[in-house]
C-alpha positions as CSV (number, residue, x, y, z in Angstrom):
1,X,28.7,73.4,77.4
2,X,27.7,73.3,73.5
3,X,31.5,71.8,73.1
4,X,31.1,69.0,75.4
5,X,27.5,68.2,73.8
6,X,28.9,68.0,70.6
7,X,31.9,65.6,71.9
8,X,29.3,63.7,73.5
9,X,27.4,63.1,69.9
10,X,30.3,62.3,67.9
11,X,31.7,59.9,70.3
12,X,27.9,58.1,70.0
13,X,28.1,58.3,66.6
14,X,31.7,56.7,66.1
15,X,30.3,53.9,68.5
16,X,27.0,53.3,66.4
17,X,29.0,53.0,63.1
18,X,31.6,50.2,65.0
19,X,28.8,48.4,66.3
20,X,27.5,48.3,62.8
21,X,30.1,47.6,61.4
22,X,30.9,44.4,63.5
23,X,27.1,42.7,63.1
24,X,26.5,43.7,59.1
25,X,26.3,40.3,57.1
26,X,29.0,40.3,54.6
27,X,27.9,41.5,51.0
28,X,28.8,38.4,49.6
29,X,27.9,36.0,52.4
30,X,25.4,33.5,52.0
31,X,21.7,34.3,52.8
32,X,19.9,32.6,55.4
33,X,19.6,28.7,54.2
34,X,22.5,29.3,51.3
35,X,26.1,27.3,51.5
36,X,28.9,28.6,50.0
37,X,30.2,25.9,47.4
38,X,32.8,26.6,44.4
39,X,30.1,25.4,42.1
40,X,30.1,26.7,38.8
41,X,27.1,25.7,37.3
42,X,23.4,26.1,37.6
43,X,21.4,22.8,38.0
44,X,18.0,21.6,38.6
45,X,16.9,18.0,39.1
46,X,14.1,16.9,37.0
47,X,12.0,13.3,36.6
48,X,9.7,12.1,34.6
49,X,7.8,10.8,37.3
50,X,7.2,13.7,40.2
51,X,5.7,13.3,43.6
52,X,3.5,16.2,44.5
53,X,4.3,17.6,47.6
54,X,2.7,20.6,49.7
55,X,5.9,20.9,51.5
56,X,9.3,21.1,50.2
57,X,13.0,22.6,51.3
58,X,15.4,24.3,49.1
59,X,19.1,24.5,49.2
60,X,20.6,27.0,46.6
61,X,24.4,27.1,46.8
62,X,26.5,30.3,46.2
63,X,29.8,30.4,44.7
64,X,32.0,33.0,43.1
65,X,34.2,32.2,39.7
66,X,36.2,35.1,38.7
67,X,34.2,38.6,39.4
68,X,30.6,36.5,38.7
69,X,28.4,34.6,41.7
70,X,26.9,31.6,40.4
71,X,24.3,29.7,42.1
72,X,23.8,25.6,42.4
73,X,20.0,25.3,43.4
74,X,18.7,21.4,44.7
75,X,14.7,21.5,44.4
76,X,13.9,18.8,47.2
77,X,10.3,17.3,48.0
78,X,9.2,16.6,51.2
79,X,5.7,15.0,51.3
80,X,3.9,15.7,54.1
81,X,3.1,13.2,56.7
82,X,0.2,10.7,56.8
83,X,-1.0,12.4,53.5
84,X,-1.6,10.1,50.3
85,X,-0.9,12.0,47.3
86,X,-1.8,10.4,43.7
87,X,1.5,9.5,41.3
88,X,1.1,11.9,38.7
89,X,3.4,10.7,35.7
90,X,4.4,13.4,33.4
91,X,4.3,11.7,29.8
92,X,6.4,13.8,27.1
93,X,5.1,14.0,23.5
94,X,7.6,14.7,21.0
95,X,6.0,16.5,17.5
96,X,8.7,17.1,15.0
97,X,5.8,18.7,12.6
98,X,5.1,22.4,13.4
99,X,1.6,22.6,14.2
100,X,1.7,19.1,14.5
101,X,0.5,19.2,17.9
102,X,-2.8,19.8,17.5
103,X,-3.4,16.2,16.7
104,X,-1.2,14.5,19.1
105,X,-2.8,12.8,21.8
106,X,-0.9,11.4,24.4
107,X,-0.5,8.2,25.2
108,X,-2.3,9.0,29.1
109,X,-5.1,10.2,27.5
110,X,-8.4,8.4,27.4
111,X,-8.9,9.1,23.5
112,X,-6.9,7.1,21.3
113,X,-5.9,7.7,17.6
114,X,-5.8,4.7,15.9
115,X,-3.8,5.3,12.6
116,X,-5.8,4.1,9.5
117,X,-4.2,1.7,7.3
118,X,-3.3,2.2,3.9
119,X,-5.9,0.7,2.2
120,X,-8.6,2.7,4.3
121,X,-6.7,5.9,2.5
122,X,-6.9,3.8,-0.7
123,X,-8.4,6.0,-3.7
124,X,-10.0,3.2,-6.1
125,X,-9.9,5.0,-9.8
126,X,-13.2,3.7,-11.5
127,X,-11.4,3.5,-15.0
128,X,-13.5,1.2,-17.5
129,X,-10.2,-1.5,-17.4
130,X,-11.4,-2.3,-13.7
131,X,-15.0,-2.3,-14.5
132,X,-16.9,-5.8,-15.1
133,X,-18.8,-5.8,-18.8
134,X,-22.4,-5.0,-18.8
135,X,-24.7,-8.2,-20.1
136,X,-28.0,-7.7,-21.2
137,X,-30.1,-10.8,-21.7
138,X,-27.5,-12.9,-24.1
139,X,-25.5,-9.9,-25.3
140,X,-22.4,-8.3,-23.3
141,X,-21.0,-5.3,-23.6
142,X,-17.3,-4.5,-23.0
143,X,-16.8,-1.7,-20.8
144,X,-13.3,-1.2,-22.0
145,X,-14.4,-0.3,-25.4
146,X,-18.1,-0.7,-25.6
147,X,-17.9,-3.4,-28.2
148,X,-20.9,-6.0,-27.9
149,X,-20.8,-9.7,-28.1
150,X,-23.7,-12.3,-28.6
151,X,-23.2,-14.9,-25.6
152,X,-24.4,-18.8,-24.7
153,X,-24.6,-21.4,-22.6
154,X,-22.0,-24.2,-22.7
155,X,-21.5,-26.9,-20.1
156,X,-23.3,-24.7,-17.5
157,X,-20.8,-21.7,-18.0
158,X,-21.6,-18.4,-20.0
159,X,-19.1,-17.8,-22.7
160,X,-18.9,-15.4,-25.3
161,X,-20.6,-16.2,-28.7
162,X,-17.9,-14.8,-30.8
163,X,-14.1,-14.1,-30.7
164,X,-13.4,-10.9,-29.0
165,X,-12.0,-7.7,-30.5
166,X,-10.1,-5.8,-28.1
167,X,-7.0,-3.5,-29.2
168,X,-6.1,-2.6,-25.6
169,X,-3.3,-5.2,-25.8
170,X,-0.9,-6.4,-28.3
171,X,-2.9,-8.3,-31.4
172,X,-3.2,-7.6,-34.8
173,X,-6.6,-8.5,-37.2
174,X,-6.1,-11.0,-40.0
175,X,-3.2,-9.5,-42.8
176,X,-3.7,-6.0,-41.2
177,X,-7.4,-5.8,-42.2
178,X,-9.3,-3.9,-39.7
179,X,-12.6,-5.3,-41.2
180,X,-11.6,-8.7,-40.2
181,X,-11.0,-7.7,-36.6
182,X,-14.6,-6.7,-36.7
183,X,-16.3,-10.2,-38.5
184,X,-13.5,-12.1,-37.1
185,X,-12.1,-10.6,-33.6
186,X,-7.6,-10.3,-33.6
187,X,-4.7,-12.3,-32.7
188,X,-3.3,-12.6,-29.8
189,X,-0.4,-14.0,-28.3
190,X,-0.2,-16.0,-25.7
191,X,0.7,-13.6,-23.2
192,X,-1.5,-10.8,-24.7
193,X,-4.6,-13.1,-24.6
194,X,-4.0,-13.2,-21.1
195,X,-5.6,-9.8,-20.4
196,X,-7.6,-10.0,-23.5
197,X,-10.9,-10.6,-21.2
198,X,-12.6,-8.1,-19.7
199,X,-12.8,-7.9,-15.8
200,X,-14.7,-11.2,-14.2
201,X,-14.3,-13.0,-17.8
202,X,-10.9,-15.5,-18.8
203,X,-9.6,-17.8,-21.0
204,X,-11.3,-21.7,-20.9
205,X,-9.6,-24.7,-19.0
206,X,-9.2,-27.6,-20.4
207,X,-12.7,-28.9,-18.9
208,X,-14.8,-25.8,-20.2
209,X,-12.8,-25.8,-23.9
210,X,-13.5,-29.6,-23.9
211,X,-17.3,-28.6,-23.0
212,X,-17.3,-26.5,-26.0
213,X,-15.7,-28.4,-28.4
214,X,-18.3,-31.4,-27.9
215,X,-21.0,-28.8,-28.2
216,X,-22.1,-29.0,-31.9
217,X,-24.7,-25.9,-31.3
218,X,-21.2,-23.6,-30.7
219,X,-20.4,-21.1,-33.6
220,X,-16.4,-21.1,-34.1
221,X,-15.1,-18.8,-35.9
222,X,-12.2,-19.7,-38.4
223,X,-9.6,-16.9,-38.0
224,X,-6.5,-18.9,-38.9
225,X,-3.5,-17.9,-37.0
226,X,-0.6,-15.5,-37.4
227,X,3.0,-17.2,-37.6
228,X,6.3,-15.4,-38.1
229,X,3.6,-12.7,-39.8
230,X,1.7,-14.6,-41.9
231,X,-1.9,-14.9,-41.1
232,X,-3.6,-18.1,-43.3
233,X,-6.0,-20.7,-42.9
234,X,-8.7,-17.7,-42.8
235,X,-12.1,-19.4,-43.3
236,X,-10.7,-22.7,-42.6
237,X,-9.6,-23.1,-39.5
238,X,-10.0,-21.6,-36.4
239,X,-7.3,-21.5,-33.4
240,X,-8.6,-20.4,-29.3
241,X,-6.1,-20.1,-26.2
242,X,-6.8,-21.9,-23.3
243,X,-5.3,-21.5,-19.9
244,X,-4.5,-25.4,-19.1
245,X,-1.0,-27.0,-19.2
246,X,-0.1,-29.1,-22.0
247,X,-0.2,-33.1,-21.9
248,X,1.5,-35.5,-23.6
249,X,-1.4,-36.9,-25.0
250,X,-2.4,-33.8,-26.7
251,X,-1.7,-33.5,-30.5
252,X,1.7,-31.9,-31.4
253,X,2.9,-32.3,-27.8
254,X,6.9,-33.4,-29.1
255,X,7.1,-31.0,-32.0
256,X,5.4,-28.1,-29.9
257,X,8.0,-27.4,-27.1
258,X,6.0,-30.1,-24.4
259,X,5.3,-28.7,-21.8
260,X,6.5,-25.4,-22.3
261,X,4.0,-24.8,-24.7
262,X,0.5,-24.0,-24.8
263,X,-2.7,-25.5,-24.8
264,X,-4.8,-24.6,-27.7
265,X,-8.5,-25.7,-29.2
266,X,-8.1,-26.5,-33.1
267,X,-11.5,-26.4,-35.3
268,X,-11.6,-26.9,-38.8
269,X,-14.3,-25.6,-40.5
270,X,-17.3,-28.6,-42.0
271,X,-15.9,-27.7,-45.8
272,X,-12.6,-27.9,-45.0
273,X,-12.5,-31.1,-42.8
274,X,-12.1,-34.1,-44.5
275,X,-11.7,-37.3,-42.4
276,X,-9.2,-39.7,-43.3
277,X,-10.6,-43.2,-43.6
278,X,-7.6,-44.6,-41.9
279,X,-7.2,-42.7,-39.3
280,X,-10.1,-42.7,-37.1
281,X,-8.9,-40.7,-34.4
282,X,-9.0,-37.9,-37.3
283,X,-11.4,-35.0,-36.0
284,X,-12.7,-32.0,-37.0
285,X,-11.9,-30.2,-33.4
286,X,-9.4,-31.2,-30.8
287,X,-6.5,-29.9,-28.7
288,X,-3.1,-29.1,-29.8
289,X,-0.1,-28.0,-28.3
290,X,1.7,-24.6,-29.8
291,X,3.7,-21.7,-29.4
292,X,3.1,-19.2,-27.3
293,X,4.4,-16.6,-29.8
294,X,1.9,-17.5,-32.6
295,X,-1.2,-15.3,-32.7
296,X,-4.4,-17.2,-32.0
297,X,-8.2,-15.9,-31.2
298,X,-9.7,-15.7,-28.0
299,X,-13.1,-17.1,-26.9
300,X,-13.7,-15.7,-22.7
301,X,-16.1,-17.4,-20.4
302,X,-17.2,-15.9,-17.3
303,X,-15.3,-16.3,-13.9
């Protein structure tokens, strides 16, 4: 009896383990929804615009290459029907900066950053060359320097009183005495009297210097010049730049260099001048052409 019971079990057993045998899966089968494919790489679709969707089916493909199982999975969306669903754009900000992202906005955002210009981040440097002089009643002070000057009124304009004396440019005083830059003012160049005047002050035009010249109330002050380094005519003549071209007309026009030359005021002083009885267009103050690399003084009027 025992004998046949335990025949009975092992030939149940035997038949359990065929029938298992027969309906197990295959270990490397696909899963339920998986086709085999000899894919060998991994890949997921992406876009820059993406549809939500509360539905969606996936298809993951399984492969084998050499002893490894590599999968090819397809994310696709389904929406579902008679459902709108807003667009929703994903907008990539790239920030090369590390930490930089912290003040990225992007462009979806409702706050903008508007960059500033560069003159917005410009630092002005209040130096005394950029500051204007300060006048006082009829006296003006150079900010540059603090060096005063008497001023007056000539054809309407303001203009400085007395030759200036400013050593921030090229100039010398009369023979290298520094007293005589003070009584007298310095020399300049033609170029260097070009940024002799302080800030909202310049050299005369031709209309202002011809103002000035027919003013007989105007104190001149006679520098001389400086030529090849020699500095005469102190006390006798005076010599101012002026910023207006040359004309033929002017005295010294032809010898001069014309019209590239420059325009300067002449004044000899009442001791010195003495008219010539045949030559009546003989005057104490007129324009001349010259050089521009003699040394003359400079008279500013305000801008």
């Amino acid at each position: 009896m025992k004998k046949r019971i335990l025949l009975i079990g092992v030939i149940g057993i035997t038949t359990y383990l065929v029938g298992c045998s027969d309906d197990a899966p295959n270990p490397v089968a696909s899963p339920v929804g998986y086709n085999e494919s000899s894919s060998s790489t991994v890949t997921q679709s992406s876009s820059s615009s993406v549809q939500q969707s509360p539905t969606s089916s996936s298809e993951v493909t399984i492969g084998s290459s050499g002893s490894n199982t590599v999968y090819e999975k397809k994310i696709i969306n389904v929406p579902a029907p008679d459902v709108d669903y807003p667009d929703l754009i994903e907008e990539k900000v790239f920030c090369w900066t590390p930490g930089c992202e912290a003040t990225v906005v992007p462009p979806s955002s409702s706050s903008k950053v508007t960059p500033k210009s560069s003159s917005q981040n410009a630092i002005t440097i209040d130096t005394p060359e950029n500051k204007p002089p300060v006048i006082n009643g009829m006296t003006m002070t150079d900010a540059r320097d603090n060096k005063s000057y008497k001023l007056m009124q000539i054809g309407g304009k303001l203009w400085m009183a007395q030759d200036i004396d400013y050593a921030g440019v090229t100039s010398e005083c009369y023979n290298e005495q520094q007293d005589k830059c003070a009584s007298n003012g310095r020399l300049y160049t033609f170029n260097s009297a070009q940024k002799a005047c302080p800030t909202g002050w310049r050299l005369p035009n031709r209309a202002e210097a011809q103002a000035a010249l027919d003013d007989e109330s105007v104190p001149w002050t006679y520098s001389g010049r400086c030529k090849d380094g020699d500095c005469n005519f102190l006390g006798d003549m005076g010599f101012h730049w002026t910023s207006s071209e040359p004309q033929s007309t002017d005295k010294k026009y032809n010898d001069n260099g014309g019209s590239s030359g420059a325009l300067i005021i002449v004044e000899k002083s009442p001791d010195y001048f003495k008219p010539k009885e045949d030559d009546p267009d003989d005057k104490a103050k007129f324009f001349q052409v010259d050089s521009k690399a003699k040394r003359f003084s400079v008279r500013c009027v305000q801008d």
